[in-house]
GUVONU-952853 format. One line per field, with one value per residue (C-alpha): residue number from 1; residue in one letter; x negated, y, z. Coordinates in Angstrom, 1 decimal. Each point is the difference from the previous one (the first is absolute). Layout:
% GUVONU-952853
n (NUM, ...)
res (A, ...)
c1 (X, ...)
c2 (Y, ...)
c3 (Z, ...)
% end
This chain:
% GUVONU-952853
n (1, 2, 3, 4, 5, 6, 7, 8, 9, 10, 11, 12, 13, 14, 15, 16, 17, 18, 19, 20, 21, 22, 23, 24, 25, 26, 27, 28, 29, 30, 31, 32, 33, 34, 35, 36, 37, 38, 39, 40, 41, 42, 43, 44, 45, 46, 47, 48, 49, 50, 51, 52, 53, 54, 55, 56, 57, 58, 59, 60, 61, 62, 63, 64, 65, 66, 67, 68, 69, 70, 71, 72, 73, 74, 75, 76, 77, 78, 79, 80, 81, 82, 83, 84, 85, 86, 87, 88, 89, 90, 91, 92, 93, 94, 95, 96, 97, 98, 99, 100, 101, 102, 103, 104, 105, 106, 107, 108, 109, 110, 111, 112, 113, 114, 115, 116, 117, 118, 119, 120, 121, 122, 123, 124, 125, 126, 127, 128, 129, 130, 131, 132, 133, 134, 135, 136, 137, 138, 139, 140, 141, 142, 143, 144, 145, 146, 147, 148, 149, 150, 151, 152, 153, 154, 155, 156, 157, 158, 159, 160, 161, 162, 163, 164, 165, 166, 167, 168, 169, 170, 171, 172, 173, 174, 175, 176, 177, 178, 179, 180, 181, 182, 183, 184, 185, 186, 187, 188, 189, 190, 191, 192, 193, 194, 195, 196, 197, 198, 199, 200, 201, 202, 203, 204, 205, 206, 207, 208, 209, 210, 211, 212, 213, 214, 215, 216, 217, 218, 219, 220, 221, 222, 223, 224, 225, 226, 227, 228, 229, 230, 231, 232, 233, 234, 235, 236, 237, 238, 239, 240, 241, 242, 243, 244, 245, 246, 247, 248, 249, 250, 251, 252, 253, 254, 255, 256, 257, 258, 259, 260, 261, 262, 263, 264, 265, 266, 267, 268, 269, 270, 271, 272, 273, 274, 275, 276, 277, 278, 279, 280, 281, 282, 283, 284, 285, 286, 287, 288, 289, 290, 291, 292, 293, 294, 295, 296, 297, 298, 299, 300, 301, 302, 303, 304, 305, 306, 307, 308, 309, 310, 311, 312, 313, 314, 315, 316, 317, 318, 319, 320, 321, 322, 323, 324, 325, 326, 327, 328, 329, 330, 331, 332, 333, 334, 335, 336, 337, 338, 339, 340, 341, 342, 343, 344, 345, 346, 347, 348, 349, 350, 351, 352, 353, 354, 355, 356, 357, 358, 359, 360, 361, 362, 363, 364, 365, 366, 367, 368, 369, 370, 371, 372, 373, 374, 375, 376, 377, 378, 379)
res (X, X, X, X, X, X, X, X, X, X, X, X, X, X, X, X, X, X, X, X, X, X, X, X, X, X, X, X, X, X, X, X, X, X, X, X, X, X, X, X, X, X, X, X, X, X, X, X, X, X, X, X, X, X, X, X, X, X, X, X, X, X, X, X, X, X, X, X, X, X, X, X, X, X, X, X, X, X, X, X, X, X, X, X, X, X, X, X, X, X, X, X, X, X, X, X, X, X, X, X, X, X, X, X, X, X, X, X, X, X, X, X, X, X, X, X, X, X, X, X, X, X, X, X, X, X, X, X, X, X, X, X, X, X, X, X, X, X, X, X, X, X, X, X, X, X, X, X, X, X, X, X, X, X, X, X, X, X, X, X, X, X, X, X, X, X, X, X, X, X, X, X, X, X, X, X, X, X, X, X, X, X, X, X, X, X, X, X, X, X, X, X, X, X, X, X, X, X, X, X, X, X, X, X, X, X, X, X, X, X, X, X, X, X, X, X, X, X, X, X, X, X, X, X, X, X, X, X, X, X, X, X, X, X, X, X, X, X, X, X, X, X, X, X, X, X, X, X, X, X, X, X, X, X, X, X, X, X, X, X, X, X, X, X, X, X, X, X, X, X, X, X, X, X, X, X, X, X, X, X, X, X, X, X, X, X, X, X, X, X, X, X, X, X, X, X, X, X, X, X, X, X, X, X, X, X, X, X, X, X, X, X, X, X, X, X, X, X, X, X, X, X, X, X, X, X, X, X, X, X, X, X, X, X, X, X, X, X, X, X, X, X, X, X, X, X, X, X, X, X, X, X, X, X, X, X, X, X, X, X, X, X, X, X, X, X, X, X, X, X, X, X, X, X, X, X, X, X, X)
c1 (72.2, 3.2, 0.3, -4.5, 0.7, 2.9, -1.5, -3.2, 2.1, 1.6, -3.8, -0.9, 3.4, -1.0, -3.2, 0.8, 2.2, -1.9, -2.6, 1.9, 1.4, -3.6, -1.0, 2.9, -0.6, -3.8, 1.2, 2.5, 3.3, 1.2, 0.9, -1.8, 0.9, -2.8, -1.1, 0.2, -3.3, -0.7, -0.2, -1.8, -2.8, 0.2, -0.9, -2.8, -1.4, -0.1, -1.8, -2.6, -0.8, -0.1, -2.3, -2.6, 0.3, -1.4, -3.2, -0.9, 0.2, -2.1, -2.7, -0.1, -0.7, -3.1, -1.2, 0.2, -1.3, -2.1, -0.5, 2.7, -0.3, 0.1, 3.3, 1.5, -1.3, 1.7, 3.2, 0.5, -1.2, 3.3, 2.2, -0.6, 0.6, -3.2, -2.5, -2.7, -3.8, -2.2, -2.2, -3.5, -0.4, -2.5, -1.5, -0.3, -1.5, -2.6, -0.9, -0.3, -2.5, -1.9, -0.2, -1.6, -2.6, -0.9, -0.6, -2.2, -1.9, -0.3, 2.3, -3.0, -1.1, 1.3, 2.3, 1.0, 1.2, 1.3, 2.0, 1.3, 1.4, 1.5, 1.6, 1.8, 1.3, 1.4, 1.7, 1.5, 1.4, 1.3, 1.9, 1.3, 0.7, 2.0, 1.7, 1.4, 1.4, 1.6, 1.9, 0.6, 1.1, 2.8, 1.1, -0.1, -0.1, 2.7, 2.7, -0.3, 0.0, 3.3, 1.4, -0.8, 1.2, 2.6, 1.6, -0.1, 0.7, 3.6, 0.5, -0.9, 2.5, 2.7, -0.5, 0.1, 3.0, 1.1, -0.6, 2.3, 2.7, -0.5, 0.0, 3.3, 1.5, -1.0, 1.4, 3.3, 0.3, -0.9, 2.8, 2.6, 0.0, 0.1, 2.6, 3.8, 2.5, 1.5, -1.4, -2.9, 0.0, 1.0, -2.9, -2.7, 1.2, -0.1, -3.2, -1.7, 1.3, -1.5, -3.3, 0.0, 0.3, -2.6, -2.4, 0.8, -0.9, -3.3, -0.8, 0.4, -1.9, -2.8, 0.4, -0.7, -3.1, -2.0, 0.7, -1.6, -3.1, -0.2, -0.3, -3.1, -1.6, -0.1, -1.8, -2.5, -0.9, -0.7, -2.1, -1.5, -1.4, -1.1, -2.1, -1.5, -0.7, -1.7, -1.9, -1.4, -0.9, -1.9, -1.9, -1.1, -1.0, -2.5, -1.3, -0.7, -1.7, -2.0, -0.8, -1.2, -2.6, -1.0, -1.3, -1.2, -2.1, -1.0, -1.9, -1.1, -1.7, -1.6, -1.8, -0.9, -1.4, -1.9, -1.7, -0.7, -2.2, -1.7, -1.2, -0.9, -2.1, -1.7, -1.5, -0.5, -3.1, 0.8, -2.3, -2.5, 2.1, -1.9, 1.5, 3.7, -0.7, 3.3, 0.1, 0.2, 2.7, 2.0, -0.3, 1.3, 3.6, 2.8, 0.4, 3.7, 0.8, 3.7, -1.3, -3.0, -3.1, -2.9, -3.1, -2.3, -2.6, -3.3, -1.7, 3.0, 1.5, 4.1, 1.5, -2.4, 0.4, 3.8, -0.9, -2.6, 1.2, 2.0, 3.2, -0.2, -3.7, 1.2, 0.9, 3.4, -1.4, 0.8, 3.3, 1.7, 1.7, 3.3, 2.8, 1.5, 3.1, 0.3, 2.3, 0.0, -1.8, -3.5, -2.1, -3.8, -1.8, -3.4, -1.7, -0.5, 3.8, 2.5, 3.6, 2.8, 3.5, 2.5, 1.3, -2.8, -2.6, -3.6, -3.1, -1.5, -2.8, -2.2, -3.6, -2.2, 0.1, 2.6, 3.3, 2.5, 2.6, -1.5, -0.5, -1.9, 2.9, -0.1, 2.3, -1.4, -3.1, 0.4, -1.2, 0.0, 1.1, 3.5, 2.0, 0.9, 3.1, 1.5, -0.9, 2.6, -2.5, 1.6, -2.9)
c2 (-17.3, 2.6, -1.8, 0.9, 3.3, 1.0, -1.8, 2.0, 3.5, -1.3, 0.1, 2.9, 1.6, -1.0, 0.4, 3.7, 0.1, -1.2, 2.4, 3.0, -0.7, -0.5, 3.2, 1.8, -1.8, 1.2, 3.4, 0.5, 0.2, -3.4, -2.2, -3.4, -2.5, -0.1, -3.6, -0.2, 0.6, -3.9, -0.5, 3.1, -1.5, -3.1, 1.2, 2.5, -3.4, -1.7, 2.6, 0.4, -4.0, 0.0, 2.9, -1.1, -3.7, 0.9, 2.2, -2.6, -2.9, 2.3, 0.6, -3.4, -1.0, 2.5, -1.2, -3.6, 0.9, 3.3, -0.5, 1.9, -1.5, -3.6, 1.2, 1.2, -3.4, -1.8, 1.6, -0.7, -3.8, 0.7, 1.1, -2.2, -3.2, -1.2, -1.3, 2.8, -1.4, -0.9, 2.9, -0.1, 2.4, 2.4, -1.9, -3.3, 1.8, 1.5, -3.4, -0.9, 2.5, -0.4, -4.0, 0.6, 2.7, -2.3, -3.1, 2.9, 1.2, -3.4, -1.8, -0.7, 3.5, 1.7, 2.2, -2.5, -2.1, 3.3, 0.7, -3.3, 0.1, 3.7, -1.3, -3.0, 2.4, 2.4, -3.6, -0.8, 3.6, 0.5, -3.2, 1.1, 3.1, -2.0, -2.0, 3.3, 1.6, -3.5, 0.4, 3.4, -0.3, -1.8, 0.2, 3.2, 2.1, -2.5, 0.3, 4.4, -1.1, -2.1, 2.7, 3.0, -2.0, -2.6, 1.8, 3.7, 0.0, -1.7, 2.8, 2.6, -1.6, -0.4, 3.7, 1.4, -1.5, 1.3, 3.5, -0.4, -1.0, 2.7, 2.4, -1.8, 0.7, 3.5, 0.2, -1.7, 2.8, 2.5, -1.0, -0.4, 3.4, 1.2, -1.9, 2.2, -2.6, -3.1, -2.1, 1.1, -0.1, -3.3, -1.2, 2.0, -1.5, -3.4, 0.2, 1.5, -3.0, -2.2, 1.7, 0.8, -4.3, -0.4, 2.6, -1.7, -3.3, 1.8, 1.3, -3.2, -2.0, 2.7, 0.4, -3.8, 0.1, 3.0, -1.7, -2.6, 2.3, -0.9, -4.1, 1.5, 1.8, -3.1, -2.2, 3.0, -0.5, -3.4, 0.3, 3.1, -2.9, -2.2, 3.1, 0.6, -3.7, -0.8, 3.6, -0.9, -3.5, 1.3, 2.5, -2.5, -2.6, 2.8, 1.2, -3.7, 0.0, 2.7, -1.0, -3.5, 1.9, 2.8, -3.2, -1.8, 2.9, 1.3, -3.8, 0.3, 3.2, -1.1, -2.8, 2.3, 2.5, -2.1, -1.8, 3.4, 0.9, -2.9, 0.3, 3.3, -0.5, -3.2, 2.7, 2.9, 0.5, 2.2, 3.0, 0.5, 1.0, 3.2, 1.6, -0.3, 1.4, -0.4, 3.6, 0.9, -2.0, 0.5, 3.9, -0.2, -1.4, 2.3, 1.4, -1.3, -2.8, -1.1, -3.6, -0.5, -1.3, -2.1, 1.5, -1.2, -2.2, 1.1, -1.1, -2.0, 1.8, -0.1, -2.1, -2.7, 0.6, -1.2, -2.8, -1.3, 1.2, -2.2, 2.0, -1.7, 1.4, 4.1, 1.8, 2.5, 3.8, 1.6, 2.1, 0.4, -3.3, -0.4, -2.2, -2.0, -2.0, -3.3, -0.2, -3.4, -3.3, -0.2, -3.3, 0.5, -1.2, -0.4, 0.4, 3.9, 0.7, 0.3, -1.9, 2.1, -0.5, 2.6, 2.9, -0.8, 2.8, 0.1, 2.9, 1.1, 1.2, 0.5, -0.9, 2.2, -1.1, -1.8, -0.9, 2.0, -2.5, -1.4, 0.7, -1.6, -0.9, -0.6, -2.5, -0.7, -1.7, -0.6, 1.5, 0.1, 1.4, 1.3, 1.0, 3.5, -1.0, -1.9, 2.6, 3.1, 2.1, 2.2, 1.8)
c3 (-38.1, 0.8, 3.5, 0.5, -1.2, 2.3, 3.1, -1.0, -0.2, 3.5, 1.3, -0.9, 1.0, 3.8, -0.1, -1.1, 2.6, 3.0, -1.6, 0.2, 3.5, 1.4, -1.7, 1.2, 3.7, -0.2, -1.0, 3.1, -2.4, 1.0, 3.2, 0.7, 2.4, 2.5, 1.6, 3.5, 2.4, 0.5, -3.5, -0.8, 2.5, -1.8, -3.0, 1.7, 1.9, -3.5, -1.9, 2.2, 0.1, -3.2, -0.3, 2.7, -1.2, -3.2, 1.6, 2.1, -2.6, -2.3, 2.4, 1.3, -3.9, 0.3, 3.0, -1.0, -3.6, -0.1, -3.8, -2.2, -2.9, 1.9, 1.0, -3.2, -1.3, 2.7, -0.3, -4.0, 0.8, 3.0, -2.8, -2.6, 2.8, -0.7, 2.8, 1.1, -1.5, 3.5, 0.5, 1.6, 2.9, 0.8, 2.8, -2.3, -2.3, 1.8, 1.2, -3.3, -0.4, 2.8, -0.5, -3.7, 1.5, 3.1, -2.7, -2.3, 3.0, 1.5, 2.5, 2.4, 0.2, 2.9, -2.4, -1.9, 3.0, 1.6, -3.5, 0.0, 3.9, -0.8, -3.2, 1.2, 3.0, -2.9, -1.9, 2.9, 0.6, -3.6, 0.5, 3.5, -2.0, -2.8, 2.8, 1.3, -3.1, -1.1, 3.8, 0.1, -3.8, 0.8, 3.8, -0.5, -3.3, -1.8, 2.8, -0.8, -3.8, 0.1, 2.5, -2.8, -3.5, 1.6, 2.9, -0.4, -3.4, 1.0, 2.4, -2.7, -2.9, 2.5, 1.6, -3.4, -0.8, 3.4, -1.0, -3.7, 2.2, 2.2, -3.1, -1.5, 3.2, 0.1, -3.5, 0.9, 3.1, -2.4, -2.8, 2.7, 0.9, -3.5, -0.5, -0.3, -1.5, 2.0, -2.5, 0.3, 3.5, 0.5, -2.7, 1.7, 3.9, -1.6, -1.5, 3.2, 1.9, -2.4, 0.5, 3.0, 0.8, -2.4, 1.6, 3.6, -1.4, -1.0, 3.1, 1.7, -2.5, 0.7, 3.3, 0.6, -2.1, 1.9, 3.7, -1.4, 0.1, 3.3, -0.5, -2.9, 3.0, 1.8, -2.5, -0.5, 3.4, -0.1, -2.8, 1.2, 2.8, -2.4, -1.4, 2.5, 1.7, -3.9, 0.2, 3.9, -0.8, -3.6, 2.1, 3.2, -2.8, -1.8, 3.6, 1.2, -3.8, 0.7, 3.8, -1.1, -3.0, 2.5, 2.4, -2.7, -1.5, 3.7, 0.4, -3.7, 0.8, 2.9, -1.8, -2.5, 1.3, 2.3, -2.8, -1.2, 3.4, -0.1, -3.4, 0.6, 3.6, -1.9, -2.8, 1.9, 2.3, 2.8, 0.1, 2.9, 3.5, 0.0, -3.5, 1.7, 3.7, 1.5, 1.3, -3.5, -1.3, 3.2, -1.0, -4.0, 1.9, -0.2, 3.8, 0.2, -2.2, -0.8, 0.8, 2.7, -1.6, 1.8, -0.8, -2.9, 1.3, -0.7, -3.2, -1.5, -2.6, 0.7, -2.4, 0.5, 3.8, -0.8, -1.4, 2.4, 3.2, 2.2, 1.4, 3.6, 0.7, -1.4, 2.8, 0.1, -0.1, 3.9, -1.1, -2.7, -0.8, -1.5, 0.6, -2.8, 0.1, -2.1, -2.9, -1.3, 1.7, -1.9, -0.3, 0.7, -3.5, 2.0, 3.6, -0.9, -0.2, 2.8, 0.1, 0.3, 1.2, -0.9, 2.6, 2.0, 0.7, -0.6, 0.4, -3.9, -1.1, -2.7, -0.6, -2.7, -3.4, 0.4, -2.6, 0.8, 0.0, 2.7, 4.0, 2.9, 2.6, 3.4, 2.2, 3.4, -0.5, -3.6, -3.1, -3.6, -3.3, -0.9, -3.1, 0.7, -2.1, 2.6, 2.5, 1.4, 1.2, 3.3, 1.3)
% end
């Protein structure tokens, strides 16, 4: 018990008196031993890892997980070494969702099968998604982890005991020139040599540890490229995703709407040619429309002339066409639609009535319907 108390008043005795030679060194009234430029840089290059290390691990955590609270729960589940609980995403979810509405509505209705396409798109890009955050997880965010707690806190213990060496030294200086008898002399030299080794040991020891920044900046990098390889090959899997639903809903659409017009021109009796004079419709046209539109043949009213009129027998107004360039290729559903292949060029226009997501286009001597969505419109 003596033996605990002394070594606990020896303790306290240096910690007072590395106290009081920082204060003293803070306050101008005492000397310190000053590290040389390399190592000053060293320790500059070190904190500043550290610092941007931990802002970019923090906001790659909120882009991979948005949710707060999900992270807060993820982090205790981290802490207490226990395996984070599988968590649905978003995009599964809503597929979820859209799969129960589509068997409510109906699965053979039109928006039922429509909901059904869309919401095994949004399964397979809330699993992409998961795929992702499981690679980016740990090619990327662990390597920054073990970096901040394994790593860094080394170089923080061993730079701390760096600085109370630096202040024993300081102390030792301090005492030898106070110091008036030989005795006292010789006592205070001998003591400085002893910390003075001990402080160069230090130095070394840290020294060695903040180069190896350098080897840390390495394996960054090469898990900066993992990063970014997962990240490219997450985003080219959800736009092939959403390339393959965008085709199958532009076919989809095409069958429906044209079993729409022909329902309609079956139960619809066009009026007599002389209550629709074409002179008349031709004048309720806007003078310069953004797309060209054929003029309403006389007596059909325009959606049913959609539906019943056969694209290679309308003819292109004089002026006023534009030129569209193809996005994607497009499959014809029917005789009324036009195959497209993609960067090729094509003449658009629009006939009265008409859905808006869709054009007349023109290539050579062909016709037929187009999905405006697969269209760049240029003029």
């Amino acid at each position: 018990m003596d033996f605990n108390v002394k070594k606990l008043a020896s303790d306290a005795g240096v910690f007072f008196s590395r106290a009081m030679q920082f204060t003293e060194e803070k306050l101008g009234q005492a000397e310190k031993t000053e590290l040389d430029a390399h190592f000053e840089n060293l320790l500059a290059r070190a904190d500043s890892t550290k610092n941007w290390t931990e802002k970019i691990l923090r906001q790659t955590e909120v882009l991979l997980q948005p949710n707060p609270s999900a992270r807060v729960e993820e982090f205790l589940y981290e802490k207490l070494d226990r395996k984070v609980p599988s968590r649905v995403t978003n995009g599964e979810l809503l597929a979820q969702y859209m799969t129960e509405a589509a068997n409510d509505f109906g699965p053979g209705t039109p928006y039922g099968k429509t909901l059904i396409k869309v919401g095994e798109t949004q399964r397979r890009l809330g699993a992409a998604e998961r795929d992702f955050i499981h690679s980016a997880s740990i090619n990327f965010l662990t390597p920054l982890r073990n970096f901040l707690e394994g790593d860094w806190r080394t170089i923080s213990k061993e730079r701390r005991i760096l600085q109370n060496r630096r202040l024993d030294l300081d102390a030792c200086k301090a005492r030898l020139k106070k110091a008036k008898a030989a005795e006292a002399k010789a006592a205070a030299e001998h003591e400085l040599r002893l910390t003075q080794t001990e402080f160069d040991r230090q130095a070394e020891v840290t020294r060695l540890l903040l180069e190896g920044i350098s080897s840390t900046h390495v394996n960054h990098l090469r898990c900066l490229h993992e990063f970014v390889e997962s990240q490219t090959n997450y985003y080219a899997q959800c736009y092939q995703y959403m390339l393959d639903l965008q085709k199958q809903l532009g076919s989809s659409k095409g069958e429906i709407f044209s079993g729409t017009f022909v329902g309609n021109a079956e139960s619809t009796s066009p009026p007599p040619a002389a209550t629709s004079p074409p002179a008349v419709a031709a004048a309720t046209l806007p003078a310069v429309p953004t797309i060209p539109v054929v003029p309403t043949i006389g007596g059909v009213p325009n959606t049913v002339a959609e539906s019943v009129l056969n694209p290679n027998e309308v003819k292109p107004p004089a002026s006023g066409t534009r030129k569209a360039r193809v996005l994607y290729d497009y499959e014809a559903a029917d005789s009324t639609e036009l195959a497209l292949l993609a960067d090729e060029m094509i003449t658009v226009y629009s006939l009265p009535g008409m859905d808006p997501d869709w054009l007349i286009g023109e290539r050579g001597n062909q016709k037929g319907k187009v999905p405006v969505t697969y269209l760049e419109l240029l003029s």
